[in-house]
DRENDO-1510 file (C-alpha; in Angstrom, 1 decimal, always signed):
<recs>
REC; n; res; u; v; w
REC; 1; UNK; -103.8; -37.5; -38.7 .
REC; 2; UNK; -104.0; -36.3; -34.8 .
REC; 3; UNK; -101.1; -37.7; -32.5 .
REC; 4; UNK; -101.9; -40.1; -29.7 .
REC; 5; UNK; -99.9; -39.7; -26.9 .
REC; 6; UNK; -99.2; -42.4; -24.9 .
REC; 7; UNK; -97.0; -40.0; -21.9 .
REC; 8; UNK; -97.8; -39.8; -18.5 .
REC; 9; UNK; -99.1; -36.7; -16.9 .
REC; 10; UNK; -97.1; -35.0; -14.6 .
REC; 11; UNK; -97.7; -35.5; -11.5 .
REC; 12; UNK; -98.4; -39.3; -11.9 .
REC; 13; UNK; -96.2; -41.9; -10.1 .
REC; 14; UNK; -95.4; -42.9; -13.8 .
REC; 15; UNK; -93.9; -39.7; -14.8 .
REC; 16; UNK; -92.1; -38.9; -11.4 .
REC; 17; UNK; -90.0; -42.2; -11.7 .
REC; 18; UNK; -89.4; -41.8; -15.9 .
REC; 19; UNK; -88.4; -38.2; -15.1 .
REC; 20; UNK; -85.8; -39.7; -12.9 .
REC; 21; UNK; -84.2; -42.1; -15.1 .
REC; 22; UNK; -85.7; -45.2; -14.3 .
REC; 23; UNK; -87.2; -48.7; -16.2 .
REC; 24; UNK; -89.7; -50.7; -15.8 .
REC; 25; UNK; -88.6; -53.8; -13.9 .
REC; 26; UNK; -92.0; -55.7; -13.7 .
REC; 27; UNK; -95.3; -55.6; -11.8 .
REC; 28; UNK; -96.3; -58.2; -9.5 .
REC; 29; UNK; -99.3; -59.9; -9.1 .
REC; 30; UNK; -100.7; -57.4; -6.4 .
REC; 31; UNK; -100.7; -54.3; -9.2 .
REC; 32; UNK; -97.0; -53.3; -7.5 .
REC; 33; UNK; -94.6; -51.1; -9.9 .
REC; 34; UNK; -91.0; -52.0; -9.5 .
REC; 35; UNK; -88.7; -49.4; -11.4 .
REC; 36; UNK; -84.9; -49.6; -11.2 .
REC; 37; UNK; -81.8; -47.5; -11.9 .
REC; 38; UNK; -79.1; -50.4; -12.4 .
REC; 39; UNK; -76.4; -47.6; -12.7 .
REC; 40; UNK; -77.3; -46.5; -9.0 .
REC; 41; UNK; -78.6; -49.4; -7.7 .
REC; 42; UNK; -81.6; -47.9; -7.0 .
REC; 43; UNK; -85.1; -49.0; -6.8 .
REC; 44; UNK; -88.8; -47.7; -6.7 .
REC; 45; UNK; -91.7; -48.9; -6.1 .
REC; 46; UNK; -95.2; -47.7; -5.8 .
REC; 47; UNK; -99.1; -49.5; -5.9 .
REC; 48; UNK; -101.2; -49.2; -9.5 .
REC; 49; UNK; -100.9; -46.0; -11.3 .
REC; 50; UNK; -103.2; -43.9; -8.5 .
REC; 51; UNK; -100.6; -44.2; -5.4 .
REC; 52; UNK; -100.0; -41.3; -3.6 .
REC; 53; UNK; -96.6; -42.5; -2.7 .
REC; 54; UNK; -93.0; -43.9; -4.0 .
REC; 55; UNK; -91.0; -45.8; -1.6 .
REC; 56; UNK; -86.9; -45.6; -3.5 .
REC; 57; UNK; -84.5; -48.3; -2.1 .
REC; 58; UNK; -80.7; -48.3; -2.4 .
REC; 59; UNK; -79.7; -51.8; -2.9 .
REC; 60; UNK; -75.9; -51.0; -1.7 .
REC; 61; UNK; -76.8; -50.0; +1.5 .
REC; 62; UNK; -80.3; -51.1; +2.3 .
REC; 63; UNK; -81.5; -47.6; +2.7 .
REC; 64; UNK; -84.9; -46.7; +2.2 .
REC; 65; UNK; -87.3; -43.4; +1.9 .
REC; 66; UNK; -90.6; -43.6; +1.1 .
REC; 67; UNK; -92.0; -40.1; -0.4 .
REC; 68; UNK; -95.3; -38.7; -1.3 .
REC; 69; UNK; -95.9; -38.1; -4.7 .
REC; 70; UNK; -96.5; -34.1; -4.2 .
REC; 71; UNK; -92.9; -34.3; -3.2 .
REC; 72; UNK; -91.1; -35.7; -5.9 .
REC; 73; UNK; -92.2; -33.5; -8.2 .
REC; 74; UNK; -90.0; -31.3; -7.1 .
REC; 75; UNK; -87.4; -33.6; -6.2 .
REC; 76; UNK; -84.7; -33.4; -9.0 .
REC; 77; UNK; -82.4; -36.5; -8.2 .
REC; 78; UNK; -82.1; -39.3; -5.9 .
REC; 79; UNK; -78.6; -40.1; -4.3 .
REC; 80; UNK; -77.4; -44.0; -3.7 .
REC; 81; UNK; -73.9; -44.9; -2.8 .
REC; 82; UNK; -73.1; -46.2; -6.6 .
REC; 83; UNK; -74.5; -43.4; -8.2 .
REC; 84; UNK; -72.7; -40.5; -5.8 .
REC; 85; UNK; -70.3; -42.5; -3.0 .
REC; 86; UNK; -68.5; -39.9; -1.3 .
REC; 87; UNK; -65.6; -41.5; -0.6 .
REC; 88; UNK; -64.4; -41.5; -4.1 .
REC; 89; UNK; -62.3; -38.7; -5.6 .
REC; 90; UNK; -63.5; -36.7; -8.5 .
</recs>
C-alpha cells in the first residue's frame, strides 16, 4: 500500500509555523490562520494557505513583526519575553 502524506511542503506558511513549534488555534470566518505558542506567548497569523506573509505577535508585550514567507524559512526561532526574558538569571 503507497503512503499518503498529509505534510506540508516546505516553504508553505503551514510548514514555516509547525517547524516553529506552534498549534493550530482556529481559522476565522475570513480564511485567517491563527497559530500559537502558549509557552511563549506567541502568536501567528497568516491569510489561507497561499499567503506570502506571517505576521508573529507577542502577547506579553504587544510586539509585532510581520515577515515574508521567503524569510522564515531561514528563520530558526522566534524570541517573546516568556519564552527568552532577559532579565531572568540562567
Amino acid at each position: 500500500m503507497a503512503n499518503i502524506d498529509l505534510r506540508p511542503k516546505p516553504g508553505e506558511p503551514l510548514y514555516e509555523v509547525l517547524r516553529l513549534g506552534m498549534t493550530l488555534d482556529h481559522v476565522d470566518g475570513d480564511g485567517v490562520y491563527t497559530f500559537t505558542r502558549y509557552s511563549d506567548n506567541l502568536v501567528a497569523e497568516f491569510k489561507g494557505m497561499d499567503a506570502t506573509e506571517i505576521k508573529f505577535f507577542d502577547r506579553t508585550t504587544t510586539m509585532s513583526m510581520t515577515v515574508p514567507i521567503a524569510e522564515i524559512s531561514t528563520t530558526k526561532s522566534v524570541l517573546t519575553w516568556l519564552g527568552d526574558n532577559p532579565t531572568l538569571e540562567a
